[in-house]
C-alpha positions as CSV (number, residue, x, y, z in Angstrom):
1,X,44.6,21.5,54.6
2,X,46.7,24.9,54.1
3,X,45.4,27.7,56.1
4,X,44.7,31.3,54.0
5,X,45.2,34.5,55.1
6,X,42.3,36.0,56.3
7,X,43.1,39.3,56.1
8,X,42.9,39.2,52.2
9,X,41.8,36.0,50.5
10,X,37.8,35.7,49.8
11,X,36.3,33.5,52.3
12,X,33.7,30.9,51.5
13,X,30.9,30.4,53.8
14,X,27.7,27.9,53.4
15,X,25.7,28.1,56.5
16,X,21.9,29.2,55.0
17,X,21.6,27.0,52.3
18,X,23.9,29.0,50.0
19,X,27.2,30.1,49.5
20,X,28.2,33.7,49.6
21,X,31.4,34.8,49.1
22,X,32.8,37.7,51.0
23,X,36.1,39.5,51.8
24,X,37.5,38.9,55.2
25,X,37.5,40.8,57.9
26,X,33.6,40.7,57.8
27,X,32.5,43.2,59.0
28,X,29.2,45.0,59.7
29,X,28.2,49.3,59.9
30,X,27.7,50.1,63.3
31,X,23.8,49.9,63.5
32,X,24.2,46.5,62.5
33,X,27.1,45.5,64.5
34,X,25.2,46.7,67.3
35,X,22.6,45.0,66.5
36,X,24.6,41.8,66.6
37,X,26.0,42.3,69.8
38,X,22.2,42.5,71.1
39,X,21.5,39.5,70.0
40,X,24.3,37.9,72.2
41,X,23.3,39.7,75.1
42,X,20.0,38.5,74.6
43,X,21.2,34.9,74.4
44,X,23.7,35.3,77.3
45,X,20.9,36.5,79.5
46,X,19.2,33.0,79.5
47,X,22.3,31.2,80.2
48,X,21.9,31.2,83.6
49,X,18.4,30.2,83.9
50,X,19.3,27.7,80.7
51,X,22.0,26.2,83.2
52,X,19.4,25.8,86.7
53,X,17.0,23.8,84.4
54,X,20.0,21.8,82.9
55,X,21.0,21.3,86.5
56,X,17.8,19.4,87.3
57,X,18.9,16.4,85.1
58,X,22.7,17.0,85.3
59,X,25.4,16.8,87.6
60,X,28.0,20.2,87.4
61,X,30.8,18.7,85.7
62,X,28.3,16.6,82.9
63,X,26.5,19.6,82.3
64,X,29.7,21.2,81.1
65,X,31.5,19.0,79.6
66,X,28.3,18.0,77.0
67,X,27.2,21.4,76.6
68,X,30.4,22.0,75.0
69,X,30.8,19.0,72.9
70,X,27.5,19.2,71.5
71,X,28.1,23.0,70.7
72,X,31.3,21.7,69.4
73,X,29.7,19.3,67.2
74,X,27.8,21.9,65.8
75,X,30.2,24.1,65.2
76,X,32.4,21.3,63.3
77,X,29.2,20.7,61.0
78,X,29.0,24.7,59.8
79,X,33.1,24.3,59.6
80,X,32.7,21.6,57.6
81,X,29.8,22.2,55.4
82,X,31.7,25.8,54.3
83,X,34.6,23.8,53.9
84,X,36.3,26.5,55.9
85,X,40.2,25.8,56.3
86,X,42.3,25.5,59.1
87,X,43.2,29.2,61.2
88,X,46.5,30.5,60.1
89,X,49.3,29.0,62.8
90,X,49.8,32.7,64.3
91,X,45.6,32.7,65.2
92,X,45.6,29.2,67.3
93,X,47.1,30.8,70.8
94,X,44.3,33.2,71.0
95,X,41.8,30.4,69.9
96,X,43.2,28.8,72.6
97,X,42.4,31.6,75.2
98,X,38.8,31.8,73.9
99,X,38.5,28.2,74.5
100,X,39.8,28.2,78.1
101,X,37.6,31.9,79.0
102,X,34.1,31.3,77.4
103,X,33.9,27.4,76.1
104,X,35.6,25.9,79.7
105,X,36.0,28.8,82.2
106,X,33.0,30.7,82.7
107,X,30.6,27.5,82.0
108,X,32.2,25.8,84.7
109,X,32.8,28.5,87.1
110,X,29.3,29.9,86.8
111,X,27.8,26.4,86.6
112,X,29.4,25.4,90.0
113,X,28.4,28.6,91.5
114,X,24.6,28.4,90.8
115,X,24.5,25.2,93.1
116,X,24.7,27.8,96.1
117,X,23.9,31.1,94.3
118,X,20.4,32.2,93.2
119,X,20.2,33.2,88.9
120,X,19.5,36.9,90.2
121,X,22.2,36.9,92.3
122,X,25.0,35.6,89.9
123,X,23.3,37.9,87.3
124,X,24.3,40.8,88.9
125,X,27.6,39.9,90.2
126,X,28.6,38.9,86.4
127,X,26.9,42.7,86.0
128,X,31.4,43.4,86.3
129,X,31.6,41.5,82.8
130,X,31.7,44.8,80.6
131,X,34.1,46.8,82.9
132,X,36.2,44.1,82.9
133,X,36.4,43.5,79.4
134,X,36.7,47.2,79.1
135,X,39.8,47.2,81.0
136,X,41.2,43.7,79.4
137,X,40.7,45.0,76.2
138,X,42.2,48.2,76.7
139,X,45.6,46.7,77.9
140,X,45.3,44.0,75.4
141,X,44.7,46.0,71.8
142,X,46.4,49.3,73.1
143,X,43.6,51.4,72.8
144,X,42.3,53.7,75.6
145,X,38.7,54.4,75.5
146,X,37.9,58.5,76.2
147,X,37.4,59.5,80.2
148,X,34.0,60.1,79.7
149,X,33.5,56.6,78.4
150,X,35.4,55.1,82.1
151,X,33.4,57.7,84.1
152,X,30.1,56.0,82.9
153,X,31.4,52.1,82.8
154,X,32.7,52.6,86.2
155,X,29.6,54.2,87.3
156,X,27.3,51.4,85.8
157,X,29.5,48.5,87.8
158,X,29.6,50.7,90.8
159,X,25.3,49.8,90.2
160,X,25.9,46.9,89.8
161,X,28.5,46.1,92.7
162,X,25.8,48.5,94.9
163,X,22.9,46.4,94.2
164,X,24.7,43.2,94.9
165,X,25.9,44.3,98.2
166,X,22.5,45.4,98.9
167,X,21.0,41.9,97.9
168,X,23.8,40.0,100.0
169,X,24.1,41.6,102.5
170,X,27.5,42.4,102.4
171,X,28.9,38.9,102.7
172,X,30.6,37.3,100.0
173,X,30.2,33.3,99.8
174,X,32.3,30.3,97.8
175,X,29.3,31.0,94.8
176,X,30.5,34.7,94.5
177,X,34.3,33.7,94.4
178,X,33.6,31.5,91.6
179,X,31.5,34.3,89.8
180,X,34.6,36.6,90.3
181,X,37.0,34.1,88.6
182,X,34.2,33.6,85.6
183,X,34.3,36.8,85.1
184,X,38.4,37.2,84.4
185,X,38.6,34.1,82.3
186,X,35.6,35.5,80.5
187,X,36.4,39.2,79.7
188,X,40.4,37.6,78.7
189,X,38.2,35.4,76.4
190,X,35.5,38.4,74.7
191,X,38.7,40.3,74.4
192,X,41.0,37.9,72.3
193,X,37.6,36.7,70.8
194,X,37.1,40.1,69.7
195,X,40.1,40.9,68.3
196,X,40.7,37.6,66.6
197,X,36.9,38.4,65.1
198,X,38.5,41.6,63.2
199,X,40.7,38.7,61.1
200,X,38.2,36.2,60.4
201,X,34.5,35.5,60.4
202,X,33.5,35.9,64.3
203,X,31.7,32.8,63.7
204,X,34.6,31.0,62.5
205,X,36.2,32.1,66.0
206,X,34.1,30.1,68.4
207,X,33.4,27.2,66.0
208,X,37.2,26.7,66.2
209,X,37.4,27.6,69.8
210,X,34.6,24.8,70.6
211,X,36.5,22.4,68.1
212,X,39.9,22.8,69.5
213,X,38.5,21.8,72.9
214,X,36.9,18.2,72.0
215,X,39.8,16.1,72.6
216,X,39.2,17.5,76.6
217,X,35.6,17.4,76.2
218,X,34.6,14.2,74.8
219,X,36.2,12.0,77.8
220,X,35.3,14.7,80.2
221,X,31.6,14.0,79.0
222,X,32.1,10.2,79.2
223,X,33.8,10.4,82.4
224,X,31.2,12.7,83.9
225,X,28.2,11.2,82.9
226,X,29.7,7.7,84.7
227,X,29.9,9.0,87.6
228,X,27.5,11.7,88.2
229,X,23.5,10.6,88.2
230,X,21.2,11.5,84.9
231,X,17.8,12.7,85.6
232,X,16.4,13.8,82.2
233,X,13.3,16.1,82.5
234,X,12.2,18.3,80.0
235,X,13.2,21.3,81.5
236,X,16.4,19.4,82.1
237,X,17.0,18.6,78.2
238,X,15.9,22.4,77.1
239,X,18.1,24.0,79.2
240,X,21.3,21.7,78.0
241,X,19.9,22.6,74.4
242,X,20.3,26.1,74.9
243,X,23.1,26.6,76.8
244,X,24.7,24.6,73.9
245,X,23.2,26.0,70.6
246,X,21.8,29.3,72.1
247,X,24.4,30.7,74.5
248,X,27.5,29.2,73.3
249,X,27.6,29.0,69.5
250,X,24.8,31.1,68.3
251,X,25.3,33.3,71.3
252,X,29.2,34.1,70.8
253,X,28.8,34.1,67.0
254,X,26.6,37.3,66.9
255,X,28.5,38.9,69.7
256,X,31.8,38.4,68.3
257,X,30.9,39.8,64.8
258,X,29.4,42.5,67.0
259,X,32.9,43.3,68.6
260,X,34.3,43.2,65.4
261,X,32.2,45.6,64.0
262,X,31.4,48.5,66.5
263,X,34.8,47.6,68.9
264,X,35.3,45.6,72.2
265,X,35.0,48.9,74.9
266,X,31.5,49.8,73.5
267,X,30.0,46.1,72.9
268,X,31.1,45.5,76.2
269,X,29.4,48.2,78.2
270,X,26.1,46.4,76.2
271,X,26.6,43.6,78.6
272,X,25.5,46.1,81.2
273,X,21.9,45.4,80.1
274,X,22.6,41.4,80.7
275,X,21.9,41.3,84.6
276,X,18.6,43.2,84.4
277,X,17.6,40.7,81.0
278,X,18.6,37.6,83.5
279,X,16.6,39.0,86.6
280,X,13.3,39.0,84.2
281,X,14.1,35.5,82.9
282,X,14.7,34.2,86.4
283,X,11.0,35.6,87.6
284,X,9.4,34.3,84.4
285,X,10.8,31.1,84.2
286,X,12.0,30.2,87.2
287,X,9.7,31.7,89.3
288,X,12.3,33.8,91.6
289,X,11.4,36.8,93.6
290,X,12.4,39.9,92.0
291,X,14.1,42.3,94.3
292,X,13.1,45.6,94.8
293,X,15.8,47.3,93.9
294,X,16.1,45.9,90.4
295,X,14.2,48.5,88.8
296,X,16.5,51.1,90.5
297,X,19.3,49.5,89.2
298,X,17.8,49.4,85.5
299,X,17.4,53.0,85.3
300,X,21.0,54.0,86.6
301,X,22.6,50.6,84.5
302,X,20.7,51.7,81.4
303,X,22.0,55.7,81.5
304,X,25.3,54.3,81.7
305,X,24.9,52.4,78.6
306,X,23.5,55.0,76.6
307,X,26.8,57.4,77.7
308,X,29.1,55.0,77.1
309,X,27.6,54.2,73.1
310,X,27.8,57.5,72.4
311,X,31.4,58.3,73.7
312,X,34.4,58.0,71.9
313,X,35.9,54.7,72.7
């Protein structure tokens, strides 16, 4: 199948029932775009309490490896259904980097981590996602958001990193060293993710991210699901649903056509609203205690958010 340029030719998609025919890079106005990256920061936000409840009928490694094939799956039915064709040769490394930062990477790191860490905790620790996308991007793409854009993301992780030393006491533990990695494979991957979604449909990104990862995951499921014990539950089978449809297809496809639209610096510092969304999910549904400085932390995360959309970036 011979691969078009996506920069020019029309692109074909068939994923509602119809098929619409568009110009690539698709793009979306600002409101919109930010709209879009909402939506994936709404769906990240119950990753981590999708990933306990998976954990009740999974072991780390199975977990993983099947939420990825199974997002991959779906991912290869939308490919093929729009009969999309193959990524231009120059597009596959930074596929590639995708795959290993948000389709292997952070699952795994964050998925090993909340066997010691508690969903609030690792919520705000991953609260350093934005800034460090922020940063990635800006050596990556060349572009250097304005001061008063750094003076706000810097303030809102400096909340975030406050707030987590408050709730740990000041004592880092294996859980947070793993959260620290996630968060460098991940910002490498919402970077070249982003980027790449500016050439071709954002959803086309991950779907071919999550595709070009099945010859790893398919024996890593088999193997993984040999040796570590099954437990199915129902909270057990909806978390592993969601993780795989919600957070990492659905999930990535609205955030990276959100990047694409409104840029990588701003739809970053979004993320910023992520730990807060997580902290409420992790009361609700899984019944933790909500610290008391959480509402602090909203108000100073959410004034940083609102200075760094409107500055230049």
């Amino acid at each position: 199948m011979r691969a078009q340029n996506s920069a020019t030719a029309p692109t074909t998609i068939a994923v509602t029932g119809r098929t619409d025919t568009a110009s690539a890079p698709v793009t979306a106005p600002g409101a919109q775009g930010t709209l879009l990256a909402l939506l994936g920061v709404v769906s990240f936000s119950l990753t981590f309490p999708s990933t306990v409840w998976g954990l009740e009928s999974f072991g780390p490694w199975s977990l993983v490896a099947v939420r990825s094939t199974l997002a991959a799956v779906i991912a290869g039915a939308f490919l093929c259904t729009g009969r999309v064709p193959l990524p231009e040769r120059r597009h596959w490394t930074g596929l590639a980097v995708v795959a290993g930062g948000v389709v292997v990477g952070f699952p795994l790191l964050t998925t090993l981590a909340l066997q010691t860490s508690t969903t609030s905790h690792a919520a705000v620790v991953v609260g350093l996602l934005p800034l460090t996308t922020a940063a990635l991007a800006a050596v990556r793409t060349g572009r250097r958001p304005s001061r008063t854009f750094w003076i706000a993301a810097v303030a809102g992780a400096s909340v975030v990193i406050a707030f987590t030393v408050q709730q740990s006491g000041g004592a880092l533990s294996t859980g947070d060293l793993y959260l620290f990695g996630a968060l460098l494979v991940c910002a490498a991957g919402y970077t070249e993710g982003g980027r790449l979604a500016r050439l071709m449909p954002g959803w086309q990104v991950i779907g071919w991210a999550l595709v070009l990862c099945l010859p790893l995951t398919v024996p890593a499921s088999a193997v993984a699901l040999a040796l570590e014990p099954v437990r199915l539950t129902a909270h057990g089978v909806i978390g592993l649903v969601w993780v795989a449809a919600g957070s990492t297809f659905f999930g990535l496809y609205v955030w990276y056509r959100g990047m694409a639209a409104i840029g990588i610096p701003r739809a970053s510092q979004l993320q910023l609203a992520q730990p807060l969304l997580t902290l409420f999910w992790s009361v609700f549904l899984l019944g933790e205690s909500l610290p008391l400085a959480a509402p602090v932390a909203a108000v100073g995360v959410l004034v940083c958010i609102a200075v760094t959309q409107r500055a230049k970036s």
